[in-house]
N, C-alpha and C positions, 0 to 999 in steps of 0.2 A: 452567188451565195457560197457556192466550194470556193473559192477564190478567198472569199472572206475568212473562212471558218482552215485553211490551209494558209493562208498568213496568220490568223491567232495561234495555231498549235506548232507552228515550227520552233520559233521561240523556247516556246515549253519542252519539245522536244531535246532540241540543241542543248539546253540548261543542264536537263535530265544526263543525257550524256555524257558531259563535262562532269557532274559530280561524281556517277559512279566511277567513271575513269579515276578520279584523282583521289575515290577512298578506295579503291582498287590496289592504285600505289602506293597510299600511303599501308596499308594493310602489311604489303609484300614487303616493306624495308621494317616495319612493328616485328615481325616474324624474327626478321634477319636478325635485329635485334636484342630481341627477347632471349633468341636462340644462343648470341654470343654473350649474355650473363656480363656484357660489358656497359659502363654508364659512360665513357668518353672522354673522363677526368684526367688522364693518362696515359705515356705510350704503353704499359703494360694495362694500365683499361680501356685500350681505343675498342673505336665499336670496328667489326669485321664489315668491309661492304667487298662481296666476291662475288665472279663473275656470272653466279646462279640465280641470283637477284633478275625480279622484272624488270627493278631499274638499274641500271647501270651508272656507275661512277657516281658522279659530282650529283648527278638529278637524284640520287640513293641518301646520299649527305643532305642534300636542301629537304628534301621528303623528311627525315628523321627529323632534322633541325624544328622543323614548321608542327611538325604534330607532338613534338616533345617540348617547343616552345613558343608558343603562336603568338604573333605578336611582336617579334623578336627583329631586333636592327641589327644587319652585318656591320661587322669593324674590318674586317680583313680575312683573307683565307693566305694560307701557304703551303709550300710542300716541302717537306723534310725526311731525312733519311735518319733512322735513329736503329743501332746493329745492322746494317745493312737492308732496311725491310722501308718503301716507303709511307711515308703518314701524308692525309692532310689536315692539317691543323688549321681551325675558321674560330676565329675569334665572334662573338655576338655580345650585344647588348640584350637581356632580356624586357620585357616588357614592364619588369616591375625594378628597372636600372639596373640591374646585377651584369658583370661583367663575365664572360665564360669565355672560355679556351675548350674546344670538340677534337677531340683527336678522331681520326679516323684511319685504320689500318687498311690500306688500297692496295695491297700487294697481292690480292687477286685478280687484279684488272688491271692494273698501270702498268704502263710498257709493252702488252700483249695485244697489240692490233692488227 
C-alpha cells in the first residue's frame, strides 16, 4: 500500500517542481526586463540580459521570448556587433503570424568565461 500511494505522488511531486522552477525563471528575466524600460525593437531598445540574471545568456533570451510570446515559432537567432557592443538578434514568428526581430544587448555575459 506505501508503494502504491509513493508511485502516485512522485509524479505530482516531480510536476510541482518543474513549474515553480520555470515561474521562478521566468520571474527573474520579467524583473530584468521591466528593469531595462527596454521592449527589444532595437539596438538602442534591446533588452539588457547581464551577468546578475538567474539565468544566464541565451536561457534569459528564450525565458523573455516565451513569456512575452507564448506560443511563438523561432525563424533564426544571430549575433551581431553594432558600436562595438554585442547583440543577439532571434527573429520569431509570433503566434498570431507577426514576424518580429528581439534584440538583445549580451555584453554583460558574452565573451566573459
Amino acid at each position: 500500500m506505501k508503494k502504491l500511494i509513493i508511485i502516485l505522488l512522485l509524479p505530482l511531486f516531480l510536476l510541482s517542481s518543474c513549474a515553480s522552477t520555470a515561474r521562478k525563471s521566468v520571474a527573474s528575466v520579467q524583473t530584468a526586463a521591466v528593469d531595462s524600460l527596454k521592449d527589444g525593437s532595437s539596438f538602442e531598445k534591446a533588452i539588457l540580459i547581464n551577468a546578475k540574471n538567474e539565468q544566464k545568456g541565451i536561457d534569459a533570451e528564450y525565458a523573455y521570448i516565451l513569456q512575452q510570446y507564448p506560443g511563438y515559432q523561432l525563424k533564426g537567432q544571430r549575433l551581431v556587433e553594432n558600436k562595438k557592443v554585442p547583440y543577439d538578434i532571434i527573429d520569431i514568428i509570433t503566434a498570431g503570424g507577426e514576424v518580429k526581430s528581439l534584440y538583445f544587448n549580451i555584453s554583460g555575459f558574452f565573451g566573459k568565461f
